[in-house]
RONU-756114 format. One line per field, with one value per residue (C-alpha): residue number from 1; residue in one letter; x, y, z. Coordinates in steps of 0.1 Angstrom, whole numbers, padded with zeros to 4 digits. Layout:
// RONU-756114
fidren = (NUM:...)
pake = (A:...)
x = (X:...)
y = (Y:...)
z = (Z:...)
END
This chain:
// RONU-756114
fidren = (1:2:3:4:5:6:7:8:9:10:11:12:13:14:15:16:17:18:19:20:21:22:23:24:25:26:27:28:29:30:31:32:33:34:35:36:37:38:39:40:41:42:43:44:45:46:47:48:49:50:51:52:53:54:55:56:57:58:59:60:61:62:63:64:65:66:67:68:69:70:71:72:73:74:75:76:77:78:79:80:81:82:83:84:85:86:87:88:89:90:91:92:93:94:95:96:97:98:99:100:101:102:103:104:105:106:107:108:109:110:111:112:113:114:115:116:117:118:119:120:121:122:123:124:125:126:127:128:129:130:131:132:133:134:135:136:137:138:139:140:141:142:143:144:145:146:147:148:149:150:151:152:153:154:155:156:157:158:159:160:161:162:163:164:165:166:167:168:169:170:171:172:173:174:175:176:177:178:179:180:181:182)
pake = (X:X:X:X:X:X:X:X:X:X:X:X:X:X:X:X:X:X:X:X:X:X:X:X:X:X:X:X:X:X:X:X:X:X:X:X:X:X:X:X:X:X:X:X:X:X:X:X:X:X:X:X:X:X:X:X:X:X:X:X:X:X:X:X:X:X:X:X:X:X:X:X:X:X:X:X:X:X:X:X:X:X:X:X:X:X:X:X:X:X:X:X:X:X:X:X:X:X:X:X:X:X:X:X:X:X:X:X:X:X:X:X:X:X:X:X:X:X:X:X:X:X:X:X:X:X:X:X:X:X:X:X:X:X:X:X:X:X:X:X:X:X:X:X:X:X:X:X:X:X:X:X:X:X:X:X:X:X:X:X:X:X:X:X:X:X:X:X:X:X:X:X:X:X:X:X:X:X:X:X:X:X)
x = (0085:0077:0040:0021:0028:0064:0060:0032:0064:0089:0074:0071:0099:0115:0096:0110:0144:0142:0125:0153:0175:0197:0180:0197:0183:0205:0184:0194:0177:0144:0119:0119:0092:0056:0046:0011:-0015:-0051:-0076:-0087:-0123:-0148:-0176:-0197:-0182:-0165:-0126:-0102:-0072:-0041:-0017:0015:0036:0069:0103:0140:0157:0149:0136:0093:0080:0040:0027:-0002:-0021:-0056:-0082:-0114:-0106:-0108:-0075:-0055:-0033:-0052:-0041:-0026:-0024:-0027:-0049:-0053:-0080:-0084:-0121:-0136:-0176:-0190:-0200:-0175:-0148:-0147:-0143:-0108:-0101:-0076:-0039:-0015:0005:0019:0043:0016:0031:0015:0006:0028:0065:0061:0051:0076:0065:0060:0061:0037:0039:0006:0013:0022:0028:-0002:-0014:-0014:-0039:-0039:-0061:-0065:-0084:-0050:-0016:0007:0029:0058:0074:0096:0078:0099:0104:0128:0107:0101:0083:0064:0049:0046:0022:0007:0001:-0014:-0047:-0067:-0051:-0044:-0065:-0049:-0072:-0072:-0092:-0108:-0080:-0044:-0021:-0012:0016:0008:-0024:-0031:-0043:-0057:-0034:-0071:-0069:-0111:-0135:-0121:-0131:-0109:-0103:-0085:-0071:-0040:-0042:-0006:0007:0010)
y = (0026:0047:0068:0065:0101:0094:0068:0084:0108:0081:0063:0088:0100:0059:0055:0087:0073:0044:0060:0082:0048:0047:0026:0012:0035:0071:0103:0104:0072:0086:0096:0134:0136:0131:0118:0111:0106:0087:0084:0043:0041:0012:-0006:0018:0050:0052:0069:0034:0053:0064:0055:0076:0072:0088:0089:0093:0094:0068:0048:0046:0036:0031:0039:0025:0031:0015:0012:-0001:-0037:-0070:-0081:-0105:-0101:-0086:-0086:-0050:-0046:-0015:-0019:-0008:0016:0044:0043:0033:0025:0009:-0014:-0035:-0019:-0039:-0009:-0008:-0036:-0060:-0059:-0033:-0054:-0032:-0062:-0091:-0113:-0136:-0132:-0132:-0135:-0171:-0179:-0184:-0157:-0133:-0108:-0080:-0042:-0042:-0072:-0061:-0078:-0082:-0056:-0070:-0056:-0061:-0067:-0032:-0026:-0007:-0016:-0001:-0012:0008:-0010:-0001:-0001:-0030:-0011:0022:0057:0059:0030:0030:0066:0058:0027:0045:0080:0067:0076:0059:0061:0038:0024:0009:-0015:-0041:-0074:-0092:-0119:-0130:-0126:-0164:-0147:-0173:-0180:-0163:-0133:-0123:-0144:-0158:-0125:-0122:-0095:-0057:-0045:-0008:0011:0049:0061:0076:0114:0132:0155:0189)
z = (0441:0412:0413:0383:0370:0368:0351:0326:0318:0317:0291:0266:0268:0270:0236:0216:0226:0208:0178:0174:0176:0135:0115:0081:0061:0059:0056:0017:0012:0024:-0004:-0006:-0032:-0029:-0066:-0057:-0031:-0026:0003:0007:0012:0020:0001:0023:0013:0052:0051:0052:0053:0027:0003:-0008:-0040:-0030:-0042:-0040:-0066:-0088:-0064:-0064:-0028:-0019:0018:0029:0066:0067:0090:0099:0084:0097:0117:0096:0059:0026:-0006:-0018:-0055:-0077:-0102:-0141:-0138:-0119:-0110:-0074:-0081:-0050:-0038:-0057:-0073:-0101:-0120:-0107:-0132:-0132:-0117:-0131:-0158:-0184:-0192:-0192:-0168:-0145:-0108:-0082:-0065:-0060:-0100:-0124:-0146:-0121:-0106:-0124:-0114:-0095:-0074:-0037:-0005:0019:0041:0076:0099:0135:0164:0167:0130:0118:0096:0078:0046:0027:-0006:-0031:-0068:-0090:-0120:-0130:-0118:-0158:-0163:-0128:-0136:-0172:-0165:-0131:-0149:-0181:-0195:-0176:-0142:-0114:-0080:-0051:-0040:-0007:-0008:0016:0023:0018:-0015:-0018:-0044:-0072:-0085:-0116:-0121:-0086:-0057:-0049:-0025:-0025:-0026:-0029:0001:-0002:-0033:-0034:-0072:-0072:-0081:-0089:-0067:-0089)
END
């Protein structure tokens, strides 16, 4: 029978194995470029974790970690104004939506640039979400980088990825604004 100290080395070392596993992405797809960064924050001014706008190539890819939120989905949008006035946010404004469609990947006119999937927090009070940006690099910055900047903001429930123009997501209960990288 294994002791317990060879088996708190065994572990370890079982779990970098299997990290180190190929996955289907090849080390060119990986974003190389770090286009901008934000630190997530609560209603209550506590740290709620980041979010990363990367790239590769002409590929645009957002990285979320949060923390400190209840367990369960939350909508994940960015949002046309970068400005994060507690308690609210509201001064985060509405979606991103630099082509005026509606809300969401399950509406016929949708989806708009800001609209995301849910951020899916578990038991734990942590989750994590990477996804691509649907739009060329060009117009992703363009919209993201104008002059008034953009927020990434969580709310306090689900996406439903149709109703118009929030996904009926709830409260904003996280709010970071994207700052560029140079």
């Amino acid at each position: 029978m294994p002791s317990h100290r060879n088996l708190f080395i065994a572990l370890p070392i079982a779990a970098l194995s299997f990290a180190m596993l190929p996955s289907c992405e090849t080390l060119q797809d990986l974003p190389t470029e770090r286009i901008a960064s934000t630190r997530l924050t609560l209603a209550n001014g506590v740290p709620a974790g980041t979010a990363q706008l990367l790239a590769s190539g002409e590929r645009i890819t957002l990285t979320v970690v949060a923390t400190g939120m209840a367990p369960g989905e939350h909508g994940l949008h960015l949002h046309q104004t970068g400005e994060c006035k507690r308690p609210d946010f509201t001064s985060a404004g509405g979606h991103l939506n630099p082509g005026s469609k509606t809300h969401g990947s399950l509406s016929a006119g949708g989806a708009h640039l800001g609209d995301l999937p849910n951020l899916v927090i578990g038991n734990g009070g942590t989750g994590t979400l990477t996804v691509d940006i649907m739009a060329t690099r060009d117009e992703a910055l363009a919209a993201i980088f104008d002059s008034d900047g953009t927020a990434v903001v969580v709310h306090a429930g689900a996406d439903d990825y149709k109703t118009d123009p929030s996904g009926d997501a709830g409260s904003r209960i996280a709010c970071g604004v994207l700052n560029s990288a140079e």
